[in-house]
VOBA-1610 file (N, C-alpha, C; in pm, whole numbers, padded with zeros to 5 digits, always signed):
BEGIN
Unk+00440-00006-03251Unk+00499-00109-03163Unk+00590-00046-03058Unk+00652+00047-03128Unk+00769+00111-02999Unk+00679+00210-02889Unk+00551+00252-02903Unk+00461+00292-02862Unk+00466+00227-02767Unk+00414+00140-02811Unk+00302+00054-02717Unk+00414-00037-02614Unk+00539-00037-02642Unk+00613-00112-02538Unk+00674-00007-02465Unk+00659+00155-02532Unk+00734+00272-02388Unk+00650+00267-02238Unk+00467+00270-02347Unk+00381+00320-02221Unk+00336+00146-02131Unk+00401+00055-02228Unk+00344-00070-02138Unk+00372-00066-01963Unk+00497+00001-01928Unk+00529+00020-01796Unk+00446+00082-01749Unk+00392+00215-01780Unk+00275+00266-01759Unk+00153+00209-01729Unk+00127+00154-01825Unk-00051+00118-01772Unk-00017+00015-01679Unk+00102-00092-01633Unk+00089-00178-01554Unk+00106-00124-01462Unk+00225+00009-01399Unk+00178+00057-01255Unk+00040+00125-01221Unk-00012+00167-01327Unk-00136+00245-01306Unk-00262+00088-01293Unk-00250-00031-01354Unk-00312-00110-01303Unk-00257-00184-01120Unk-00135-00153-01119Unk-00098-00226-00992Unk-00133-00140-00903Unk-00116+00009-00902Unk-00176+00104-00786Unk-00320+00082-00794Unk-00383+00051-00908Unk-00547+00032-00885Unk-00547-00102-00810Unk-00486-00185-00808Unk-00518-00351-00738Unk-00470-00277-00591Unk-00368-00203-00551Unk-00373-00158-00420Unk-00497-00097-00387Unk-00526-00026-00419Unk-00640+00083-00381Unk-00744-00009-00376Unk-00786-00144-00447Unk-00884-00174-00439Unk-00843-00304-00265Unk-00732-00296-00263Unk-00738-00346-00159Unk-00696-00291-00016Unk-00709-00179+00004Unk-00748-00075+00117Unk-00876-00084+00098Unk-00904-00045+00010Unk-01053-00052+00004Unk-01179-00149+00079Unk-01128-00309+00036Unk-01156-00444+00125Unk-01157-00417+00252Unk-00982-00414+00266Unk-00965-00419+00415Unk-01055-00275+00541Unk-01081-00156+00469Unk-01148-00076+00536Unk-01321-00154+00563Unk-01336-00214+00421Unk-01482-00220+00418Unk-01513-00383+00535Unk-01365-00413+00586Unk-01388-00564+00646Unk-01345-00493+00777Unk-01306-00412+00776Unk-01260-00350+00938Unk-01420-00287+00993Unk-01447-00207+00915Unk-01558-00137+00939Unk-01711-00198+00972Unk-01710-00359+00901Unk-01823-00425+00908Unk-01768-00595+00914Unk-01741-00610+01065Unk-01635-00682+01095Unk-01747-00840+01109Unk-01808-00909+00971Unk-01835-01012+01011Unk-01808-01067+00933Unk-01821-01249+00895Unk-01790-01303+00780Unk-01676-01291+00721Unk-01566-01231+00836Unk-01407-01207+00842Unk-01362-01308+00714Unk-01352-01441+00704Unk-01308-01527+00626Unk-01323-01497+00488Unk-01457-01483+00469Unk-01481-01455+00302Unk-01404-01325+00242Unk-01414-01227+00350Unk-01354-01119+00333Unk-01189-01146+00322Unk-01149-01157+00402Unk-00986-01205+00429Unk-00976-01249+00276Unk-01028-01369+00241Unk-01022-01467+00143Unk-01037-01325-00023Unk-01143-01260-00001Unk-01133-01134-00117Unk-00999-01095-00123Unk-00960-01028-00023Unk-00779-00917-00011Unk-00709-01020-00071Unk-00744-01171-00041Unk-00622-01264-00048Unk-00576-01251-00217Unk-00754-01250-00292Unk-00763-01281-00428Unk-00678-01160-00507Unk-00676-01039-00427Unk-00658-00883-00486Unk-00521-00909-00500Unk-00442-00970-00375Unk-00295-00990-00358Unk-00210-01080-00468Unk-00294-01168-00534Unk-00273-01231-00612Unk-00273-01157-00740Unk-00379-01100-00765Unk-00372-01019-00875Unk-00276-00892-00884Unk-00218-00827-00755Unk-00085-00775-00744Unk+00025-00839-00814Unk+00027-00973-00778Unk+00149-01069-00781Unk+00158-01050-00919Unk+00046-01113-01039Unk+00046-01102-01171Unk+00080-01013-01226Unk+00065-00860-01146Unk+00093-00771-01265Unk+00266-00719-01230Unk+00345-00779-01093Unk+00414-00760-01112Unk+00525-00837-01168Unk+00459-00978-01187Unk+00545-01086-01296Unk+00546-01014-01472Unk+00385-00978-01448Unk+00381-00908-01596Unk+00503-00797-01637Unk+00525-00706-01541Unk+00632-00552-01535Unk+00804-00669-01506Unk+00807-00733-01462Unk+00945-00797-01464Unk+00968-00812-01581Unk+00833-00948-01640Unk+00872-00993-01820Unk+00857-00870-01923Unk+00829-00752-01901Unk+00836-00677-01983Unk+01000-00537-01980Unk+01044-00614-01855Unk+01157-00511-01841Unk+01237-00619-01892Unk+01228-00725-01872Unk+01352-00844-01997Unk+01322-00822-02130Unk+01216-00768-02164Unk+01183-00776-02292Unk+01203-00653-02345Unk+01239-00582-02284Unk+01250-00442-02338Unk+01364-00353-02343Unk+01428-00359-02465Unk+01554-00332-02475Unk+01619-00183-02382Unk+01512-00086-02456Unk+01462+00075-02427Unk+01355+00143-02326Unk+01395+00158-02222Unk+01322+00143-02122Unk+01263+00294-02088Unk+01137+00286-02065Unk+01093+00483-02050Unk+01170+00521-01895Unk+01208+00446-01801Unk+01245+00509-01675Unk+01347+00396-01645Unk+01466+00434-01604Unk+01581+00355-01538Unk+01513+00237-01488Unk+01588+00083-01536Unk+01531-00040-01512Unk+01535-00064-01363Unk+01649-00013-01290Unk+01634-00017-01157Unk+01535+00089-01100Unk+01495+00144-01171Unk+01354+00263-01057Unk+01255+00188-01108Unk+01238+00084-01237Unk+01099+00014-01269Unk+01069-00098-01182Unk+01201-00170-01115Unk+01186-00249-01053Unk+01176-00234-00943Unk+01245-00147-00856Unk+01211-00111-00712Unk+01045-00037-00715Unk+01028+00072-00822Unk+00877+00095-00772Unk+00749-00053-00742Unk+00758-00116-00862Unk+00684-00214-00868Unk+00693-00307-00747Unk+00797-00355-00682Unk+00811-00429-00553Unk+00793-00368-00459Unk+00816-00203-00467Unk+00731-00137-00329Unk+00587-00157-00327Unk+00569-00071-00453Unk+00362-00152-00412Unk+00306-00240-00447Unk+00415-00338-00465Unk+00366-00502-00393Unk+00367-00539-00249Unk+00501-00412-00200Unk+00463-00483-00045Unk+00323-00409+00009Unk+00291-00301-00042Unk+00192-00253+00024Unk+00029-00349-00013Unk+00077-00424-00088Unk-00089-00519-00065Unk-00045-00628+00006Unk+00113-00715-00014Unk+00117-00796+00084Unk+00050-00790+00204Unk+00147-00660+00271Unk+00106-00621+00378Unk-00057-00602+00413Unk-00130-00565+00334Unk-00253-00519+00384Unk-00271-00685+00396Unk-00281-00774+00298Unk-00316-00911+00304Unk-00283-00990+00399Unk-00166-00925+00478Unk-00102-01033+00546Unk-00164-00980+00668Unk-00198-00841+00715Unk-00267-00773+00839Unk-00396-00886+00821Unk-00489-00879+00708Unk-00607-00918+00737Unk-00608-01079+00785Unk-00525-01154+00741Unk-00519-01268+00787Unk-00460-01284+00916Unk-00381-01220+00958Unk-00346-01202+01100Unk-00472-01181+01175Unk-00554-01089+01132Unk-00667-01105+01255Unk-00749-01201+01227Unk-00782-01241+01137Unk-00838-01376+01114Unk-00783-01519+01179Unk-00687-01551+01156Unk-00592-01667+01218Unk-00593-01607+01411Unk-00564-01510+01408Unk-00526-01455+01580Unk-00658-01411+01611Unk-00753-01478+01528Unk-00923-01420+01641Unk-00961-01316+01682Unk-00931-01193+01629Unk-00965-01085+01652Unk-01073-01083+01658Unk-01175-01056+01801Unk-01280-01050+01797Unk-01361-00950+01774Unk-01275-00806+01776Unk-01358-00714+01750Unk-01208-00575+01717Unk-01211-00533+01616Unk-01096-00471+01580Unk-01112-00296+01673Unk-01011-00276+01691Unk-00978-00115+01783Unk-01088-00002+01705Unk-01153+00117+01709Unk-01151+00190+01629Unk-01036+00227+01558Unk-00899+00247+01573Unk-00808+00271+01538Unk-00772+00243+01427Unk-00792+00136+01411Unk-00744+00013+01324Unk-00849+00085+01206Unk-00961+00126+01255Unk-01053+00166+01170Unk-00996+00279+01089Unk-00992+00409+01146Unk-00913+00502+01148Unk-00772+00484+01045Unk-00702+00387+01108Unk-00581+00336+01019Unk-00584+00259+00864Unk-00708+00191+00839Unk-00717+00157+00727Unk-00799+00259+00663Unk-00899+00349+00698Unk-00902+00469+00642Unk-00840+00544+00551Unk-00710+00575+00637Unk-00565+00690+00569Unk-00504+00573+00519Unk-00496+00473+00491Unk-00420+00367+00378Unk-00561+00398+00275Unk-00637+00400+00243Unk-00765+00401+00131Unk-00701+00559+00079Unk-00673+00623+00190Unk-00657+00804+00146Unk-00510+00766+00087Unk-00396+00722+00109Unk-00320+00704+00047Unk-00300+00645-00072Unk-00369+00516-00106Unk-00349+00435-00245Unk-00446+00551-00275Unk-00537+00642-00254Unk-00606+00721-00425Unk-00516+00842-00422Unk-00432+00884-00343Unk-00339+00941-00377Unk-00213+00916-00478Unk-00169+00741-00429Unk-00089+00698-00518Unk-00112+00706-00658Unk-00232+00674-00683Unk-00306+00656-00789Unk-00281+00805-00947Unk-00311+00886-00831Unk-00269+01062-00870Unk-00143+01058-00940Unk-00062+01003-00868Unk+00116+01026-00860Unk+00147+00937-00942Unk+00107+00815-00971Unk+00178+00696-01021Unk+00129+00758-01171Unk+00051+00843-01188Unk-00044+00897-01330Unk+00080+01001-01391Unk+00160+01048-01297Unk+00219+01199-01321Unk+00341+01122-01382Unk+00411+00976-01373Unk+00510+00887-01470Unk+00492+00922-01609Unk+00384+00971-01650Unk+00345+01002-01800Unk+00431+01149-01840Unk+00433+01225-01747Unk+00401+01364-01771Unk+00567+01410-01723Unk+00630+01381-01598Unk+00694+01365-01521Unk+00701+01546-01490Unk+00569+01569-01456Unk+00571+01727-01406Unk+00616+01757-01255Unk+00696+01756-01248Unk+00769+01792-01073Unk+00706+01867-01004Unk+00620+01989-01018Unk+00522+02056-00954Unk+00393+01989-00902Unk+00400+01913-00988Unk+00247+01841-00942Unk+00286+01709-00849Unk+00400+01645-00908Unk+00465+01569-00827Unk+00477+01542-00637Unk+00529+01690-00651Unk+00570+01772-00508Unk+00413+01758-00395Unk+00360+01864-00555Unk+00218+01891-00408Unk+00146+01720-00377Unk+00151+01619-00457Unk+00075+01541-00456Unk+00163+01468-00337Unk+00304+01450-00320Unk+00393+01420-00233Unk+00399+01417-00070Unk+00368+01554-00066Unk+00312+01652+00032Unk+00192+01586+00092Unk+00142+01571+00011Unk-00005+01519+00121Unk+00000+01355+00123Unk+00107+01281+00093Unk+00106+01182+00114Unk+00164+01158+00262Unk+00259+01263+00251Unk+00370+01276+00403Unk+00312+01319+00476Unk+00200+01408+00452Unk+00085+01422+00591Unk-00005+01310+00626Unk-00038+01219+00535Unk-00109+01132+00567Unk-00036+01021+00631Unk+00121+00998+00637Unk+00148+00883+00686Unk+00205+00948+00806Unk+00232+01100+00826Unk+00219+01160+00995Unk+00092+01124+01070Unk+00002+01145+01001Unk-00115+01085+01045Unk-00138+00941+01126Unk-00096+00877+00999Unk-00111+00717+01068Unk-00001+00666+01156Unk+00116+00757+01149Unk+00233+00739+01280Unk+00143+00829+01391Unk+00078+00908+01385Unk+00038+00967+01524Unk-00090+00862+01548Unk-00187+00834+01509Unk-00249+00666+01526Unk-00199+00569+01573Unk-00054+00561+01480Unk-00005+00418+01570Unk+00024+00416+01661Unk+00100+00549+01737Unk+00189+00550+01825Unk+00043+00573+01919Unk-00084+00594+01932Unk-00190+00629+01996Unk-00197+00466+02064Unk-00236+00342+01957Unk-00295+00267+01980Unk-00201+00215+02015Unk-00102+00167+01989Unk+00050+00105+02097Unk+00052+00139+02222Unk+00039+00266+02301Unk+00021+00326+02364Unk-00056+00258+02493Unk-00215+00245+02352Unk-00321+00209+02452Unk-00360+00069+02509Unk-00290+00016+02432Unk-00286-00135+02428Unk-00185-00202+02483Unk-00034-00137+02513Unk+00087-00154+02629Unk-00011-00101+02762Unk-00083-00045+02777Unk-00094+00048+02892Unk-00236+00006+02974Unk-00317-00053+02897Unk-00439-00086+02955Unk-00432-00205+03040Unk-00511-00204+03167Unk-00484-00247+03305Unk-00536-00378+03288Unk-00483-00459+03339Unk-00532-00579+03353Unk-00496-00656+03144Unk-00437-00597+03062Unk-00424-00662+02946Unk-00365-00808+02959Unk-00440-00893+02864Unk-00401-01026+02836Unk-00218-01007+02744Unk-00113-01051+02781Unk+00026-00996+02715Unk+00040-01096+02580Unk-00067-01213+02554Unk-00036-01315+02435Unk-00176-01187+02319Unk-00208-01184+02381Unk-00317-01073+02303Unk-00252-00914+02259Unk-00217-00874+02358Unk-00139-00756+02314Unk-00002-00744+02215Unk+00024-00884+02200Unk+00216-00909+02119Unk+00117-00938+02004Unk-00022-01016+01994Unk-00087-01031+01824Unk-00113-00901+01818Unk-00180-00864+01860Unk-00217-00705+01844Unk-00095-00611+01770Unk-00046-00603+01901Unk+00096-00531+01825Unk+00163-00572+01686Unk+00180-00671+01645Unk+00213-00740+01505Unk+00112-00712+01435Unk+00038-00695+01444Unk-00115-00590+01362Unk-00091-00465+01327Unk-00049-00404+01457Unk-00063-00241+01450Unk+00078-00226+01353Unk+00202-00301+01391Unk+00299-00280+01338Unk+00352-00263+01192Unk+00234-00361+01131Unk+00214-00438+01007Unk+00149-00333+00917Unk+00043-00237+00973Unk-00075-00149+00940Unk+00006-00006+00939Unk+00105+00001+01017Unk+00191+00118+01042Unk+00300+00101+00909Unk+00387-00027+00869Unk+00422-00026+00747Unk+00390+00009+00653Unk+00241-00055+00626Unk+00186-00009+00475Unk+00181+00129+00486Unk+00161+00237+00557Unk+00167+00367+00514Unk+00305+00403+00491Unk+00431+00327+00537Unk+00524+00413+00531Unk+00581+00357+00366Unk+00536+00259+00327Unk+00524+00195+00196Unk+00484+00282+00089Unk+00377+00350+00153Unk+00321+00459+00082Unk+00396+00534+00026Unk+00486+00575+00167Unk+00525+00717+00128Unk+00655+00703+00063Unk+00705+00551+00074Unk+00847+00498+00011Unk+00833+00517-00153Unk+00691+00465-00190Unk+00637+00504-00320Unk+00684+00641-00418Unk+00621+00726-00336Unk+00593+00851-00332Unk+00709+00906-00320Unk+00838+00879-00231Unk+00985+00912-00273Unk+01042+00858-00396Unk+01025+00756-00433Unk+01077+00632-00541Unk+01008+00767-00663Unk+00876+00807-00662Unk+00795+00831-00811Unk+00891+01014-00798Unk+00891+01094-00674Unk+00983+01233-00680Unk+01124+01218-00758Unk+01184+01097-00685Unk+01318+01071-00734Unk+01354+01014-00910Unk+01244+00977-00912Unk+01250+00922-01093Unk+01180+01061-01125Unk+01091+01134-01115Unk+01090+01235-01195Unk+01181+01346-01204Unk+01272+01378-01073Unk+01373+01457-01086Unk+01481+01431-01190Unk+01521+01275-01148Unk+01620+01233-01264Unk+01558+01269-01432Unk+01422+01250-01442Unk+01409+01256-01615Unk+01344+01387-01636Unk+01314+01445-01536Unk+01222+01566-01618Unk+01343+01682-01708
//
């Protein structure tokens, strides 16, 4: 029993980073093959929900749990960080849905890409809570912070191109921008993760 309530924190972030990952996943596969937007939108919506559950599940189990495997305040801030990162993806996809996006940037393509490369990274890291090996920690860290340089040198591309292009519609470019802005969060969500999981393993290893 005392088992099974240390690692319960465990398998629920390792199920909540899988409900992220599976929803980069959506949103790449609805960016990339941009029709039937609604049904799709309506999938991320379902994934976001199933976020929501598992982080009601990790709340009722930090009331319930006298003895906690990682400081109750690092169980609770991790878990609400990668909740915002499916909000967010959920809330991007309905934005272009509701704001008519008729045909998404490559960028955008590009950008939900390195969010897919990030949640299977998370995935790596959120695994190393078991182990709390700081070496592996680090390198896995590392390439998270390259990947969200990445999607800041993207964003700042497509902001760029979309302030700057001649003749732009300006009610089109402010939805746009609340897109790009939104898509530029979730990576830095990422990497907020990915500080949150360094900083709890330094404290316990």
């Amino acid at each position: 029993m005392l088992k099974s309530k240390k690692h319960i924190f465990f398998d629920l972030f390792e199920q909540q980073i899988a409900t992220v990952h599976k929803g980069t996943h959506l949103f790449y596969e609805m960016v990339g093959n941009y029709q039937d937007v609604e049904t799709k939108v309506k999938a991320i919506k379902a994934v976001e929900k199933e976020g929501d559950e598992i982080v009601r599940q990790i709340m009722n189990a930090l009331n319930s749990t006298f003895i906690t495997p990682l400081e109750r305040e690092d169980i609770h801030q991790l878990a609400h960080t990668m909740d915002s990162m499916i909000d967010y993806i959920d809330g991007v996809a309905d934005r272009m849905y509701l704001y008519q996006v008729q045909q998404p940037d490559p960028r955008v393509l590009a950008q939900a890409n390195i969010l897919v490369k990030c949640s299977a990274k998370l995935i790596e890291l959120i695994r190393t809570l078991r182990k709390l090996d700081h070496q592996v920690v680090s390198k896995i860290a590392r390439e998270i912070k390259d990947l969200e340089h990445e999607s800041d040198s993207n964003y700042r591309k497509m902001v760029s191109d979309l302030l700057n292009a001649p003749n732009a519609d300006p009610i089109e470019a402010i939805k746009l921008k609340e897109i790009y802005d939104k898509l530029e969060d979730c990576a830095d969500f990422a990497e907020d993760v990915s500080n949150l999981v360094e900083g709890i393993v330094l404290k316990n290893a």
